[in-house]
C-alpha positions as CSV (number, residue, x, y, z in Angstrom):
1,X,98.6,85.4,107.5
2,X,97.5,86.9,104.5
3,X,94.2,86.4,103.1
4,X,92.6,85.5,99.4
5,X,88.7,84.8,98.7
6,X,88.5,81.8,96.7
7,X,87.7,83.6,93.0
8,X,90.8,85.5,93.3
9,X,92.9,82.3,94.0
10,X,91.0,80.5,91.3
11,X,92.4,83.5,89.0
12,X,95.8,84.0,90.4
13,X,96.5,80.0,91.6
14,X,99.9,80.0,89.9
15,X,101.6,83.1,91.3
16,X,99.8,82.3,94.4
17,X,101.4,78.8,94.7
18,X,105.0,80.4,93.6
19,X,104.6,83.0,96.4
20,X,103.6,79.8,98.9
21,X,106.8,77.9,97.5
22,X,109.3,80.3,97.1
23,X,108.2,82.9,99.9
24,X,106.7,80.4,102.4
25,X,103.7,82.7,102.6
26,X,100.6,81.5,104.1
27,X,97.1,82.1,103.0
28,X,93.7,81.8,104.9
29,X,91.5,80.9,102.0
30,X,88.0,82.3,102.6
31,X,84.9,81.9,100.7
32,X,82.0,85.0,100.9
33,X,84.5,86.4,103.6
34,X,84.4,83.1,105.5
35,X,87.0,81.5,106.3
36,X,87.4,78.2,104.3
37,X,90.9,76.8,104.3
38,X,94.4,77.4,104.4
39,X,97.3,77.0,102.4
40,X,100.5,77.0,103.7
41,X,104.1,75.5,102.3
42,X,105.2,72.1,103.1
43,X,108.4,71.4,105.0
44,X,110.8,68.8,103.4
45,X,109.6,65.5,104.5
46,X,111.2,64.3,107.4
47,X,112.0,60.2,107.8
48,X,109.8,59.1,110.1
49,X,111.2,57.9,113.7
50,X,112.5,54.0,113.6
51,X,111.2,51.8,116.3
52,X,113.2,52.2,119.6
53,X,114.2,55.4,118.6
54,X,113.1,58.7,120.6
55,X,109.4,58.5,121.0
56,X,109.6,54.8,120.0
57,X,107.2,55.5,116.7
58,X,106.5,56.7,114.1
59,X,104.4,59.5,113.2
60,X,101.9,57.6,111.0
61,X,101.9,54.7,114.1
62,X,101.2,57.9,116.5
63,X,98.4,59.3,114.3
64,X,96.6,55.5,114.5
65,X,97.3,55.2,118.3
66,X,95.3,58.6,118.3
67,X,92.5,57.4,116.0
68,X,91.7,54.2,118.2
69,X,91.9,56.9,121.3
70,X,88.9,59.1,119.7
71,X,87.2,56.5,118.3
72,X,86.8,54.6,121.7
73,X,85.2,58.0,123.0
74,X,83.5,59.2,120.1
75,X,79.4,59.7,121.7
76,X,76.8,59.9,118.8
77,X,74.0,62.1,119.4
């Protein structure tokens, strides 16, 4: 994964994002040589899974089901 501080992105955003969309690089954005975030390219979205169908649901029902699961667990300090 290549790597970009955060003032050169802020300078070359544009032919970074090309290089993202057209070359599906990745970039581990840092900030004072930290790692900070990273920006990668997007698939095409996919439908999400119907009811009944393999899994039996959806992404977006699988990522609430996983919410509830932490949030039941979650211990405050």
């Amino acid at each position: 994964m290549n790597e970009i501080g955060i003032r050169e992105l802020k300078a070359r955003a544009s032919e970074t994002l090309r290089s993202v969309r057209e070359r599906r690089r990745r970039y581990l954005i840092t900030y004072h040589g930290r790692p900070a975030g990273i920006l990668l390219p997007l698939d095409e979205p996919r439908p999400a899974q119907a009811p009944g169908a393999e899994g039996g649901t959806s992404n977006w029902d699988e990522l609430l089901r996983l919410g509830d699961m932490i949030g039941k667990r979650w211990r405050s300090k």
